[in-house]
Backbone as JSON Lines, residues from 0, in Angstrom:
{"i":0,"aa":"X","n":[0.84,-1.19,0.0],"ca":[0.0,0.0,0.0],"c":[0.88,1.24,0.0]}
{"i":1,"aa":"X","n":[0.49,2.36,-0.74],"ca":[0.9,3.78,-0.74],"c":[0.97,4.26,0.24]}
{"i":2,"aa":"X","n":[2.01,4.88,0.55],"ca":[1.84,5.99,1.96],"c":[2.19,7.23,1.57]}
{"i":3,"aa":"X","n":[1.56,8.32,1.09],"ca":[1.97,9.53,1.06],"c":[2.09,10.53,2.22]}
{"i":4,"aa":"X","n":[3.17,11.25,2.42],"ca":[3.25,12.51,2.78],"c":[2.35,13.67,2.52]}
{"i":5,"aa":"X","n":[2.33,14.53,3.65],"ca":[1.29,15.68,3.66],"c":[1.39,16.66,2.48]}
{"i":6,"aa":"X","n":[2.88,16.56,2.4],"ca":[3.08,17.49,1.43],"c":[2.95,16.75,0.5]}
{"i":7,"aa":"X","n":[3.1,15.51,-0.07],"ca":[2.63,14.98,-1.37],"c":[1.13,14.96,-1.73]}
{"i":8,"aa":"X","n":[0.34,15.05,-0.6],"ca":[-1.34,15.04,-0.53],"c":[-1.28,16.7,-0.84]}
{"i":9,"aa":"X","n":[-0.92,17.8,-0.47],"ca":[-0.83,18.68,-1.18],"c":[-0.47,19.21,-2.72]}
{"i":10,"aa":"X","n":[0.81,18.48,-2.84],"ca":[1.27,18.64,-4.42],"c":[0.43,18.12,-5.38]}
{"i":11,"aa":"X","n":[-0.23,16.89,-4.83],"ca":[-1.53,16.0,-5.84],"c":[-2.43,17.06,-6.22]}
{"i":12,"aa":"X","n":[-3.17,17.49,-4.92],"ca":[-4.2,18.69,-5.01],"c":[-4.16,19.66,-5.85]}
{"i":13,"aa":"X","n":[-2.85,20.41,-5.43],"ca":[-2.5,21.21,-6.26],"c":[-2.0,20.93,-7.7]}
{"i":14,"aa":"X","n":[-1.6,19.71,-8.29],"ca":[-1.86,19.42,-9.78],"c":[-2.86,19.3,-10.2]}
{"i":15,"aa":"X","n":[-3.67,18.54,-9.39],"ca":[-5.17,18.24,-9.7],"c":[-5.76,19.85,-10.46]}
{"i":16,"aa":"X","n":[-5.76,20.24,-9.63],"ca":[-6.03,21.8,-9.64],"c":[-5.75,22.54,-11.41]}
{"i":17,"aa":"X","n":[-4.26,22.93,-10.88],"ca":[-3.7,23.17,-12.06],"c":[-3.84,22.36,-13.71]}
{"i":18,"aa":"X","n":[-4.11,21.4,-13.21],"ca":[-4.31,20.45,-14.38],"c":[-5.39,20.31,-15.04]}
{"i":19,"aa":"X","n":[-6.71,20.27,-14.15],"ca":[-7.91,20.87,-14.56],"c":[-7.96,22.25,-15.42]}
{"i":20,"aa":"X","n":[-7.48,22.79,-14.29],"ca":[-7.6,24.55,-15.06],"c":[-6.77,24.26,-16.48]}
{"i":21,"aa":"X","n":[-5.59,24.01,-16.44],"ca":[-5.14,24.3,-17.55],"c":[-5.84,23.69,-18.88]}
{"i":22,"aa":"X","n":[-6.25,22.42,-18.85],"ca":[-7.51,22.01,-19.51],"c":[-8.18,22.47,-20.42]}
{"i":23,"aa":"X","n":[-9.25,23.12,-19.29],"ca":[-10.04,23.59,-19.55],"c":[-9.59,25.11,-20.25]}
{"i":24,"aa":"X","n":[-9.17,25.72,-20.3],"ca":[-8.74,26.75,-20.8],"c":[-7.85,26.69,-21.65]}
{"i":25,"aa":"X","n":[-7.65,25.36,-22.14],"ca":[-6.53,25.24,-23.54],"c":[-8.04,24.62,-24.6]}
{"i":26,"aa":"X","n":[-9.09,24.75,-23.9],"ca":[-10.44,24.44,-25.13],"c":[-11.07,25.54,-25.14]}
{"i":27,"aa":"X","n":[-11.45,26.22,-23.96],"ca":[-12.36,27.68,-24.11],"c":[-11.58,28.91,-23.29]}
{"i":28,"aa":"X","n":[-12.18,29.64,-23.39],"ca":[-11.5,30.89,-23.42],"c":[-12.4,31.55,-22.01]}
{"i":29,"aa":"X","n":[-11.34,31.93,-21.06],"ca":[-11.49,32.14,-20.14],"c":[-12.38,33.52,-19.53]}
{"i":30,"aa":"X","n":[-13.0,33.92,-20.36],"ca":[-14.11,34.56,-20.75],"c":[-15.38,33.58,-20.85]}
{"i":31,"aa":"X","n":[-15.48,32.84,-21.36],"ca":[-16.11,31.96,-21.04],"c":[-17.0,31.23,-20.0]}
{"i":32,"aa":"X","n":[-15.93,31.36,-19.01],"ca":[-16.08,30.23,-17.83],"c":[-16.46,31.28,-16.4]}
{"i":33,"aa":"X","n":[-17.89,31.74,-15.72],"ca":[-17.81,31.97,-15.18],"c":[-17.78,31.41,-13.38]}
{"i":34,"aa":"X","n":[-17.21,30.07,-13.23],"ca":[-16.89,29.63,-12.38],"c":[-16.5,28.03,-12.4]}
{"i":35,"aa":"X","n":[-15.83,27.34,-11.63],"ca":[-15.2,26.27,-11.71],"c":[-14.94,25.56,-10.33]}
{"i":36,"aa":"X","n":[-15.27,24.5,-10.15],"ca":[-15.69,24.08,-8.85],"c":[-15.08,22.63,-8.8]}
{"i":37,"aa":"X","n":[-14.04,22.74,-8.16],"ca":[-13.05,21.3,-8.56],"c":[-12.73,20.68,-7.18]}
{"i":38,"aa":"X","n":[-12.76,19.35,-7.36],"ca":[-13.12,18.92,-5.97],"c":[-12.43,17.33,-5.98]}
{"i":39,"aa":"X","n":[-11.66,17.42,-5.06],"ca":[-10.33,16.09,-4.86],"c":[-10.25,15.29,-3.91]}
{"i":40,"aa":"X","n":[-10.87,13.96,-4.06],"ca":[-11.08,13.41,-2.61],"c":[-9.93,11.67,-2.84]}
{"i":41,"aa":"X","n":[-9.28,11.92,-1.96],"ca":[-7.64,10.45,-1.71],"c":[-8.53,9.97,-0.86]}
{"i":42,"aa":"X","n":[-8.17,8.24,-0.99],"ca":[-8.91,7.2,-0.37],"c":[-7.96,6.41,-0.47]}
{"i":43,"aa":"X","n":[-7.38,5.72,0.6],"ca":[-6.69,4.59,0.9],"c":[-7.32,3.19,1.15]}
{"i":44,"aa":"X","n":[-7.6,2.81,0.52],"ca":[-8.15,1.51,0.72],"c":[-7.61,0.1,0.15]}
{"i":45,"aa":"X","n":[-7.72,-0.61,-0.49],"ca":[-6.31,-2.05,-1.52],"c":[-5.61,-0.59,-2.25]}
{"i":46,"aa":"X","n":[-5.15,0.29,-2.36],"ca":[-4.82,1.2,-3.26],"c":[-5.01,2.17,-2.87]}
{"i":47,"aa":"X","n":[-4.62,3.04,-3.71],"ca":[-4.55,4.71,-3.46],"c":[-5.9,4.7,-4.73]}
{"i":48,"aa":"X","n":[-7.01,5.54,-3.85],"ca":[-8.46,5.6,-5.4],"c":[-7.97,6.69,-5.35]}
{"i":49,"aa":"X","n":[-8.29,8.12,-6.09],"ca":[-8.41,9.24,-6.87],"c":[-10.05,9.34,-7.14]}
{"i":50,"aa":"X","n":[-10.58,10.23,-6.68],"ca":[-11.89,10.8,-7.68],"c":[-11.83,12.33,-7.97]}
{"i":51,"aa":"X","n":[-11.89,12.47,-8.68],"ca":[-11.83,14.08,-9.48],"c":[-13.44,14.53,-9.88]}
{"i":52,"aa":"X","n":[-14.0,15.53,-8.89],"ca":[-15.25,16.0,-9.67],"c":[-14.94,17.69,-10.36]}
{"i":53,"aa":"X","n":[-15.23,17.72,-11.4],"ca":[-14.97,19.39,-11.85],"c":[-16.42,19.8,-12.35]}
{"i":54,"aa":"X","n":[-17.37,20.83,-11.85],"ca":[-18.36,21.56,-12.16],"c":[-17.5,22.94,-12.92]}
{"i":55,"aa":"X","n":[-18.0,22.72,-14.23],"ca":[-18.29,24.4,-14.42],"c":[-19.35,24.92,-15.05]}
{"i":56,"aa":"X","n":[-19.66,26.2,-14.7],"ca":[-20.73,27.12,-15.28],"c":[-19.81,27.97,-16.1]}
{"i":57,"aa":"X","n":[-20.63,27.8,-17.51],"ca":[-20.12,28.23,-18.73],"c":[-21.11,30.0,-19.11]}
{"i":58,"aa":"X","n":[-20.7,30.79,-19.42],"ca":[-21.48,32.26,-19.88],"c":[-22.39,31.79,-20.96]}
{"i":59,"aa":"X","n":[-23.62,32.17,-20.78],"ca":[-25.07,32.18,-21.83],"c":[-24.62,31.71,-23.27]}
{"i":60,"aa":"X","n":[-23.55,32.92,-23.38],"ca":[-22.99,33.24,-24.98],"c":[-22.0,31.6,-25.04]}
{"i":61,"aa":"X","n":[-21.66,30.87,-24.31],"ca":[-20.71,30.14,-24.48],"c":[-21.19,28.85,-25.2]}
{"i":62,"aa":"X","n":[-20.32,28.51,-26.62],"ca":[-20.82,27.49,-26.82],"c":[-20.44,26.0,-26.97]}
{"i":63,"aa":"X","n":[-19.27,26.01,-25.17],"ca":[-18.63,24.75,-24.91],"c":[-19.28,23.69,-24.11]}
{"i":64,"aa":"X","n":[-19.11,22.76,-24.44],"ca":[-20.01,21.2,-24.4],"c":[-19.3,21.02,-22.83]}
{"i":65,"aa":"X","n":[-20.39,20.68,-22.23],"ca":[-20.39,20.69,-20.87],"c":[-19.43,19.01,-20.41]}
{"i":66,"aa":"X","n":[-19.39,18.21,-21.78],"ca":[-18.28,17.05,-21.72],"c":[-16.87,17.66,-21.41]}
{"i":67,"aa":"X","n":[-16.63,18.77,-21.52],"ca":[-15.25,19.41,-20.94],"c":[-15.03,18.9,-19.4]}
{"i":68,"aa":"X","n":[-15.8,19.04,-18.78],"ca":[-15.41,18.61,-17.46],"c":[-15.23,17.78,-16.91]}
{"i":69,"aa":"X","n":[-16.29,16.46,-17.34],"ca":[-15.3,15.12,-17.56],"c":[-13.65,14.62,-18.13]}
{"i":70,"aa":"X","n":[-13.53,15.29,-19.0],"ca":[-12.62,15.47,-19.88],"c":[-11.26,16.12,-18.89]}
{"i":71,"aa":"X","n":[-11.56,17.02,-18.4],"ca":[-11.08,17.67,-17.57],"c":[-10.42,16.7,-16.27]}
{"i":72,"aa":"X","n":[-11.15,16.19,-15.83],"ca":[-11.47,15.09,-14.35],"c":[-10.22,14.2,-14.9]}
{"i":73,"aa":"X","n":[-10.38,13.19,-15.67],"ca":[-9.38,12.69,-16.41],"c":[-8.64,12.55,-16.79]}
{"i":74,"aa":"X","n":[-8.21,14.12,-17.27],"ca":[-6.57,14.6,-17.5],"c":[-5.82,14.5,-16.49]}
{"i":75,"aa":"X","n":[-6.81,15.05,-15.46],"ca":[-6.08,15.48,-14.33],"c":[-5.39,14.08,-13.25]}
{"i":76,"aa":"X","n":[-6.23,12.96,-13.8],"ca":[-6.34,11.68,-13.09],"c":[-5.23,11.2,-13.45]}
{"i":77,"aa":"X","n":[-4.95,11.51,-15.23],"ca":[-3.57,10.73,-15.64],"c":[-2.71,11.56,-14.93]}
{"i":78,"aa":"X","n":[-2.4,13.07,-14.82],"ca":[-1.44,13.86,-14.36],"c":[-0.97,12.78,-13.06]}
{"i":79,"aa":"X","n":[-1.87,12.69,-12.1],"ca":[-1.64,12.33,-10.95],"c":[-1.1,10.69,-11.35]}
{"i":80,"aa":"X","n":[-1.33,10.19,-11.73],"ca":[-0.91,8.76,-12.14],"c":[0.64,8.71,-12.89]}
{"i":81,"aa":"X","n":[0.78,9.87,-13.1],"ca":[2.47,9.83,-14.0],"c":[3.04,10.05,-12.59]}
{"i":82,"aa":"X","n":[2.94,10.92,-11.75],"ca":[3.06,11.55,-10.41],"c":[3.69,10.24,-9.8]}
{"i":83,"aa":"X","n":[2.77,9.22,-9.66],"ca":[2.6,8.7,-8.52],"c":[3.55,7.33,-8.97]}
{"i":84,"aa":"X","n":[3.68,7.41,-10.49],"ca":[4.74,6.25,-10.62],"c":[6.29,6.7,-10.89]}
{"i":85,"aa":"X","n":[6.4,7.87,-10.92],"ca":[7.9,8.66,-10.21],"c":[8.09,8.25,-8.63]}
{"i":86,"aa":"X","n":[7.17,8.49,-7.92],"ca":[7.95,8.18,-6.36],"c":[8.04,7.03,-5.87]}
């Protein structure tokens, strides 16, 4: 079983994060997006699980497919998975 450090439960987060955002904003334009709601929950159990939820609310005028955020969730899942087979 995995044992991470606090600060590695931080650095995850914070890719998670970054990784989402960057994402999402390499498809729509940050004008676009008036909010983003990203949410990272570590579970130790036979394994280290990962779940990634990303909400966003897109502007009236916007005409990006709300599959971005799945899309999004995912990227961010592999990010953390390259991560986690470095240490």
């Amino acid at each position: 079983m995995i044992e991470l450090t606090d600060e590695e439960v931080d650095k995850i987060s914070e890719m998670v994060v970054s990784s989402v955002e960057n994402f999402i904003f390499s498809k729509v334009s940050k004008k676009e997006v008036i909010d983003i709601d990203i949410s990272v929950e570590l579970c130790y159990n036979e394994g280290l699980d990962i779940d990634v939820s990303v909400d966003i609310i897109f502007d009236d005028l916007s005409s990006a497919n709300a599959d971005i955020a799945d899309e999004a969730a995912d990227h961010a899942i592999k990010a953390v998975e390259n991560f986690l087979d470095k240490i």
